[in-house]
DRENMIKOL-877994 format. One record per residue (C-alpha): residue in three letters; x, y, z. Coordinates in steps of 0.25 Angstrom, whole numbers. Layout:
BEGIN
{keke: ALA	px: X	py: Y	pz: Z}
...
//
This chain:
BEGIN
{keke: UNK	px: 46	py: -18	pz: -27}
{keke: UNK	px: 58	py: -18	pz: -17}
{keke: UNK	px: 72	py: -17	pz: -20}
{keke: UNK	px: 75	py: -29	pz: -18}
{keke: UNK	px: 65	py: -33	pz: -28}
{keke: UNK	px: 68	py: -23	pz: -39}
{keke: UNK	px: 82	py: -28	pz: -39}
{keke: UNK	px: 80	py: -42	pz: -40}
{keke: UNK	px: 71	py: -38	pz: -53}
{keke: UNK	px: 80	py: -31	pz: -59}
{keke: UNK	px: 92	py: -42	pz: -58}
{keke: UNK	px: 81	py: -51	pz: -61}
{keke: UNK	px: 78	py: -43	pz: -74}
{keke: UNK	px: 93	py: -41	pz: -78}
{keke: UNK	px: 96	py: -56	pz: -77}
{keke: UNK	px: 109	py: -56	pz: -70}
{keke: UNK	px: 114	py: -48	pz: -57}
{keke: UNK	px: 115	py: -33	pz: -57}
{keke: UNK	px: 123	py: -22	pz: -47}
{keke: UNK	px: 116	py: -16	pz: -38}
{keke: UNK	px: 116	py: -4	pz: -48}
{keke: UNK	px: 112	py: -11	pz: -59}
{keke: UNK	px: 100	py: -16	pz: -51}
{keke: UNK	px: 97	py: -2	pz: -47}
{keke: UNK	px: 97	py: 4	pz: -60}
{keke: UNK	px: 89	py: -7	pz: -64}
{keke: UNK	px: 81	py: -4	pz: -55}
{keke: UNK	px: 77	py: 10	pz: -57}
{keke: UNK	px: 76	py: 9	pz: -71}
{keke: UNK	px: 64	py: -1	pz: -70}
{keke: UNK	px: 57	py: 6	pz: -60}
{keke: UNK	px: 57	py: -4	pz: -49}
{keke: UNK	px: 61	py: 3	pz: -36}
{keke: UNK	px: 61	py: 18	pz: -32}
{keke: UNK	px: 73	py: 20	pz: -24}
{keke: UNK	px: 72	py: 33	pz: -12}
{keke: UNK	px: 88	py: 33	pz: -7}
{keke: UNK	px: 97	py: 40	pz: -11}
{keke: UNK	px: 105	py: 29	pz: -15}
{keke: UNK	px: 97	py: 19	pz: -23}
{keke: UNK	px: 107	py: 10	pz: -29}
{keke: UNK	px: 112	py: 10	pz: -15}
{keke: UNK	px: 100	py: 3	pz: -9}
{keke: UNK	px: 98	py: -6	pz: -22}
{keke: UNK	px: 113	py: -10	pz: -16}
{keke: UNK	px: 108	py: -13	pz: -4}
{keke: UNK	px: 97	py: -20	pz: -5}
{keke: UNK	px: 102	py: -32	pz: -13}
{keke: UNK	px: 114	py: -33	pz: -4}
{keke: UNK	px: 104	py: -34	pz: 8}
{keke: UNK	px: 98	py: -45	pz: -1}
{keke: UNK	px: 111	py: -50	pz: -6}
{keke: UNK	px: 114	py: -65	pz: -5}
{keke: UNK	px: 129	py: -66	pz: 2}
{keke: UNK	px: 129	py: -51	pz: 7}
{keke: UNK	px: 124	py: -51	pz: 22}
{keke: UNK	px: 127	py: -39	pz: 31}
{keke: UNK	px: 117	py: -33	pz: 43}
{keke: UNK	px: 107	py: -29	pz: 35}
{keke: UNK	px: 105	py: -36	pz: 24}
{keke: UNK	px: 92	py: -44	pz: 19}
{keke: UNK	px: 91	py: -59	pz: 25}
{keke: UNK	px: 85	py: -61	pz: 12}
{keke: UNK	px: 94	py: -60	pz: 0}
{keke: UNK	px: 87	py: -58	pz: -14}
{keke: UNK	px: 102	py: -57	pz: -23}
{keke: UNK	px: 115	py: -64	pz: -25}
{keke: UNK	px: 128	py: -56	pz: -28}
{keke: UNK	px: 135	py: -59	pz: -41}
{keke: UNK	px: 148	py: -54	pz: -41}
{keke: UNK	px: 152	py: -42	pz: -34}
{keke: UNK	px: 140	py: -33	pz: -37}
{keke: UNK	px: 130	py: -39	pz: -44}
{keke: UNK	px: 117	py: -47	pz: -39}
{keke: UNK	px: 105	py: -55	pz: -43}
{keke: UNK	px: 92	py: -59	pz: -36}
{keke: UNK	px: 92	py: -73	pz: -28}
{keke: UNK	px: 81	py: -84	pz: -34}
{keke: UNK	px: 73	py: -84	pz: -21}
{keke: UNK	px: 77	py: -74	pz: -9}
{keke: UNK	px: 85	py: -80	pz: 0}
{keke: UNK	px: 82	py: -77	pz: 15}
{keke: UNK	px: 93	py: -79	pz: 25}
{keke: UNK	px: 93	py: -82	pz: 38}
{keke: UNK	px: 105	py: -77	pz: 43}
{keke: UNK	px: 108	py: -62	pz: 35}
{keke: UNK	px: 124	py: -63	pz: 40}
{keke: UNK	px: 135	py: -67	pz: 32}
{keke: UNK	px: 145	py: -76	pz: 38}
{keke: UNK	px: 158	py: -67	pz: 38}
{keke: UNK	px: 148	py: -57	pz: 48}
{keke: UNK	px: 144	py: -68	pz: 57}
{keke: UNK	px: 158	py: -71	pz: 56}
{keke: UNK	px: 161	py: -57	pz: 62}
{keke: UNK	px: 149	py: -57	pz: 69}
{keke: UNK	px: 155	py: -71	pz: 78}
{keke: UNK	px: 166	py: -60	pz: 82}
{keke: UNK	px: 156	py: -50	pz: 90}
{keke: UNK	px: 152	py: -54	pz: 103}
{keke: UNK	px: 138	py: -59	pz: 104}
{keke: UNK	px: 133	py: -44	pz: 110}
{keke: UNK	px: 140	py: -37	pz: 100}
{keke: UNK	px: 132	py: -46	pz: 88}
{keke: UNK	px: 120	py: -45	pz: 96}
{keke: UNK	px: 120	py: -28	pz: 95}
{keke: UNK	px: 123	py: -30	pz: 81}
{keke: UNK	px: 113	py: -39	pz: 78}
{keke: UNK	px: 102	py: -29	pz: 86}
{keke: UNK	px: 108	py: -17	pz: 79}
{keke: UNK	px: 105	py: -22	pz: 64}
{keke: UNK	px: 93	py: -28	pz: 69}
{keke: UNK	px: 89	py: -16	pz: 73}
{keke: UNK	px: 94	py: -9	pz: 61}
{keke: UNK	px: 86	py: -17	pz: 51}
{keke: UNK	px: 71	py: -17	pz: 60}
{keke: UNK	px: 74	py: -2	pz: 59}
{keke: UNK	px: 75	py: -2	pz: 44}
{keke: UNK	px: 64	py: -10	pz: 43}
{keke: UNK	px: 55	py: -2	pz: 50}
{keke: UNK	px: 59	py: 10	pz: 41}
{keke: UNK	px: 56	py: 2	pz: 29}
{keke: UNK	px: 43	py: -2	pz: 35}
{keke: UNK	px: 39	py: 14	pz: 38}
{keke: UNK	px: 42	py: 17	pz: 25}
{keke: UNK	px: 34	py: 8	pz: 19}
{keke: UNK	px: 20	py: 13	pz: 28}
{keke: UNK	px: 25	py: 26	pz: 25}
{keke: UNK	px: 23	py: 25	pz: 9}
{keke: UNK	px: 12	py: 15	pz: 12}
{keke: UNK	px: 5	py: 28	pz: 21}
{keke: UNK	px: 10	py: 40	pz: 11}
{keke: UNK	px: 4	py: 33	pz: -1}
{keke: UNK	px: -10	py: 34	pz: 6}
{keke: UNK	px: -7	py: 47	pz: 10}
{keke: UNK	px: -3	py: 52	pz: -3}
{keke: UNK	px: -14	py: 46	pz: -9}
{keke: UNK	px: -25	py: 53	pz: 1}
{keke: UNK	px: -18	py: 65	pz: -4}
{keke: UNK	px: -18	py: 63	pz: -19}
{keke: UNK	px: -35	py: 59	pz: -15}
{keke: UNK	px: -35	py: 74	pz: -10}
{keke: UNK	px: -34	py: 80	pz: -25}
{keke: UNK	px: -43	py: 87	pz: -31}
{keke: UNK	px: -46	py: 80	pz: -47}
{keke: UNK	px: -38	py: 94	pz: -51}
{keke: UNK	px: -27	py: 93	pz: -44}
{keke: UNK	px: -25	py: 77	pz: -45}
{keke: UNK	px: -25	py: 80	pz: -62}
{keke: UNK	px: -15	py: 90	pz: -58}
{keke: UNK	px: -7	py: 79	pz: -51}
{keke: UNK	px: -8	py: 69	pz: -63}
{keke: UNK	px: 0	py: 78	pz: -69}
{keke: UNK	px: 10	py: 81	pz: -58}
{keke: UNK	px: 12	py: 63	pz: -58}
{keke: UNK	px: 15	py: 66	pz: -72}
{keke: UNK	px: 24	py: 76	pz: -70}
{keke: UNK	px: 31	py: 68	pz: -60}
{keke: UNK	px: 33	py: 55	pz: -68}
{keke: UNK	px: 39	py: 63	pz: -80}
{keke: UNK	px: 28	py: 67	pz: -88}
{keke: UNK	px: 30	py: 78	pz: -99}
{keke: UNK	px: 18	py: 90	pz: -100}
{keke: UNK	px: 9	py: 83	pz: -90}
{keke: UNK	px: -2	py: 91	pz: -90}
{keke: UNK	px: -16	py: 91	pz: -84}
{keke: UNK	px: -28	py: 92	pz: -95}
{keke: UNK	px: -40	py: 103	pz: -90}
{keke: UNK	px: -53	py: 97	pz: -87}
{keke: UNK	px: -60	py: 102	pz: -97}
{keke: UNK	px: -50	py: 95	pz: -107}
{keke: UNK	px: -46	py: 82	pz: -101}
{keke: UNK	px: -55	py: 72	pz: -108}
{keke: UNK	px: -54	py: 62	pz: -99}
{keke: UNK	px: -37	py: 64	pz: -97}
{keke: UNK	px: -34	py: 72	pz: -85}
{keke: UNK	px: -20	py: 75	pz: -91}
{keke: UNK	px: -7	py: 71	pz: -99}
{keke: UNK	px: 8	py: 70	pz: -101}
{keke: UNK	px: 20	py: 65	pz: -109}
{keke: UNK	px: 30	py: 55	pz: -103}
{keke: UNK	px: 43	py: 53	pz: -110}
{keke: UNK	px: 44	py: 39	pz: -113}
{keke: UNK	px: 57	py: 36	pz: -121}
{keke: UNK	px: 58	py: 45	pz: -133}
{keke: UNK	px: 43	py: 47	pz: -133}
{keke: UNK	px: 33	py: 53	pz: -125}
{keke: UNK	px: 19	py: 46	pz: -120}
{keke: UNK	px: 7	py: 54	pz: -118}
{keke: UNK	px: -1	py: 52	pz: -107}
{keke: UNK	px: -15	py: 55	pz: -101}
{keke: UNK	px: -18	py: 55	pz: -88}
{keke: UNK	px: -30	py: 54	pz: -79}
{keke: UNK	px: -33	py: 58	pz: -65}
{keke: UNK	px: -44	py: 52	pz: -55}
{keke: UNK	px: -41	py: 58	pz: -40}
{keke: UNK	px: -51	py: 48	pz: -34}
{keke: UNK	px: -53	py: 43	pz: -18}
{keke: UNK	px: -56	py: 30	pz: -19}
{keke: UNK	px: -66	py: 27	pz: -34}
{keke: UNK	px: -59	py: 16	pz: -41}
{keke: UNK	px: -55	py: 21	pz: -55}
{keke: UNK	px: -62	py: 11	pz: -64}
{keke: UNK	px: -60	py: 6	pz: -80}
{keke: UNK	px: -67	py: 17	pz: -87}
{keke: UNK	px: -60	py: 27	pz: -81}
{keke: UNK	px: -48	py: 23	pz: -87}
{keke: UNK	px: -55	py: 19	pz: -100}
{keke: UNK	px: -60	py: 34	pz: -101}
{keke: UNK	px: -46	py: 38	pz: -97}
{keke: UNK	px: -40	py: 31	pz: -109}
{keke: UNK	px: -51	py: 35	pz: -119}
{keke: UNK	px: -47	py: 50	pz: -116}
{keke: UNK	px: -31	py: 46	pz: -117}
{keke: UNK	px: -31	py: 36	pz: -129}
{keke: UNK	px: -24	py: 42	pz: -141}
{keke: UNK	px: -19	py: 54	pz: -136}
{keke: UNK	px: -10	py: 48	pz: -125}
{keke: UNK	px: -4	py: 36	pz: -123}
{keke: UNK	px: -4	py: 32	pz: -109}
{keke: UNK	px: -15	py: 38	pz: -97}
{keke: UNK	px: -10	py: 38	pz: -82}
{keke: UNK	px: -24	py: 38	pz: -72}
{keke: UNK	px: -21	py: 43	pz: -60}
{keke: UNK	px: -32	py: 41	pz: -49}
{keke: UNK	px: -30	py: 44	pz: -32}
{keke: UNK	px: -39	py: 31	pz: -32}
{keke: UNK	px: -38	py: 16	pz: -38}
{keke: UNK	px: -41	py: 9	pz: -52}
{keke: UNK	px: -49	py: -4	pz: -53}
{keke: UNK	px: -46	py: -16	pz: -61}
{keke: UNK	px: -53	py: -12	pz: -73}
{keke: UNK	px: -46	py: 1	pz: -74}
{keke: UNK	px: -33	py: -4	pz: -71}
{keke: UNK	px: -37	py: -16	pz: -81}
{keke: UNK	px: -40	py: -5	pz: -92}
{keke: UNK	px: -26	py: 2	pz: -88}
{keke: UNK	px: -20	py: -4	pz: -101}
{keke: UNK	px: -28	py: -9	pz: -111}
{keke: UNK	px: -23	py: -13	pz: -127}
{keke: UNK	px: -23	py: -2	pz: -137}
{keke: UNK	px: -25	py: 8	pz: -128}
{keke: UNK	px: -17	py: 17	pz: -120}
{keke: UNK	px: -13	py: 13	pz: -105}
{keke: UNK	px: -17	py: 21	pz: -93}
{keke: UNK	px: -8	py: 20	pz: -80}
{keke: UNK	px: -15	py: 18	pz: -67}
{keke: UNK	px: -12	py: 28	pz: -56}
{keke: UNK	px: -18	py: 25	pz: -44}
{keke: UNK	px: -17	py: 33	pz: -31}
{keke: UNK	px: -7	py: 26	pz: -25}
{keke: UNK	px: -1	py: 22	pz: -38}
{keke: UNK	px: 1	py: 39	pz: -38}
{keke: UNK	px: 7	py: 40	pz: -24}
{keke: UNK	px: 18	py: 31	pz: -28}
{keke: UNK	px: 20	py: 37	pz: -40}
{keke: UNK	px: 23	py: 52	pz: -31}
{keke: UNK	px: 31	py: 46	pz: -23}
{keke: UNK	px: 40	py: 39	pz: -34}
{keke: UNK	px: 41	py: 51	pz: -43}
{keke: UNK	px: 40	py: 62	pz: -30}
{keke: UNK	px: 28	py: 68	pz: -33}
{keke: UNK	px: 22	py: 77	pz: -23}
{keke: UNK	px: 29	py: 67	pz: -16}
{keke: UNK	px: 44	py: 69	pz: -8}
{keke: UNK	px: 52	py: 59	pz: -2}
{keke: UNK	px: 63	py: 59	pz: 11}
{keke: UNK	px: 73	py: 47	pz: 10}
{keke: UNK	px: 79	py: 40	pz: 21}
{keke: UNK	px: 91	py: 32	pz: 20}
{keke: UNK	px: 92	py: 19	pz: 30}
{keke: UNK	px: 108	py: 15	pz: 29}
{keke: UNK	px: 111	py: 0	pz: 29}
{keke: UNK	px: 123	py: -7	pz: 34}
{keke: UNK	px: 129	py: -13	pz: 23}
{keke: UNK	px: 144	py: -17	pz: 27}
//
């Protein structure tokens, strides 16, 4: 999900237009984006004025997704509009003063300004796309030991409470367990690890999964370096029986990245021109 788009379901969800620091909040309490910067509700800002109906300056959006209610406050357009010309009339106003040299230098500064950002934002996007894989390969490195032991470290990470890593001996069929605070209570959970290449994990593992869980826990996480098939993701959540989350190798990665597990990060800010 993009900005843009977790913006427009959150005033969508509120029914009425919402600041920009309303929308953030909103935002991050629901989940929907994980924002790098330093300044998050800054960028929130941003991006709704670069897509703002009325509110044209170099590099704002030619497509506007919200409408400005009163001084602050927006709300998403019906249907994106996409305008043809991104320039309010009081800058062409100041523009017709300029010789036609001096608009032209302009023109060719943003120009070149905004291809520049787009690149950036298009080599960021191969560089996830490339260190997911690469991160993935590495998990596929672990031995079954160590790859239990980093069950427990993802636990660990997310919150989890006494995560622990059962002995082989001992496991019955759970490689391991946790408490996570949900409200005033705590759930209990069991998890399972497969570091697989490339064998599909099928239904009756998770079946067996969930007959070593059921009734001493109420949730099971299955991690695995490889894929699930239909039928296992089908058995995933059946009635009467505890639920079992799906972790899968890629699904893992993401999940390092966004809790900065084993995983570090080096932000970049790319100032925009917003007079």
């Amino acid at each position: 999900m993009t900005i843009v788009e977790a913006l427009k379901e959150v005033m969508r969800a509120a029914g009425r237009p919402l600041s920009s620091r309303e929308a953030y909040d909103s935002i991050i309490a629901q989940g929907l984006y994980q924002f790098q910067a330093k300044d998050p509700h800054h960028v929130v800002l941003m991006q709704i004025r670069r897509h703002c109906a009325g509110i044209d300056f170099p590099t704002a959006s030619p497509t506007k997704h919200f409408r400005l209610h009163g001084d602050n406050k927006y709300y998403p357009l019906d249907q994106p509009d996409k305008q043809s010309v991104g320039k309010s009339q009081s800058r062409k106003r100041n523009s017709l003063k300029k010789t036609p040299s001096q608009r032209s230098v302009e023109n060719s500064d943003f120009s070149r300004l905004s291809s520049i950002e787009k690149d950036l934002w298009d080599n960021h996007k191969r560089y996830l796309s490339t260190f997911r894989q690469k991160m993935l390969q590495e998990l596929k490195k672990m031995t079954p030991a160590a790859f239990e032991e980093f069950g427990r470290e993802i636990l660990d990470g997310y919150g989890f409470e006494n995560a622990q890593v059962t002995s082989v001996a001992k496991d019955g069929g759970i490689d391991g367990f946790g408490r996570l605070k949900v409200g005033l209570a705590f759930l209990n959970v069991a998890f399972q690890c497969k570091r697989w290449k490339n064998t599909t994990i099928q239904r009756p593992e998770i079946d067996r999964f969930r007959g070593a869980a059921q009734g001493s826990y109420e949730q099971g996480i299955f991690f695995t370096t490889s894929i699930f098939s239909k039928g296992a993701i089908d058995a995933s959540i059946k009635p009467g029986a505890i639920p079992i989350v799906l972790l899968d190798g890629l699904a893992i990665v993401d999940l390092m990245i966004q809790k900065r597990i084993r995983v570090e990060a080096t932000l970049m800010e790319i100032p925009a021109f917003a007079l």
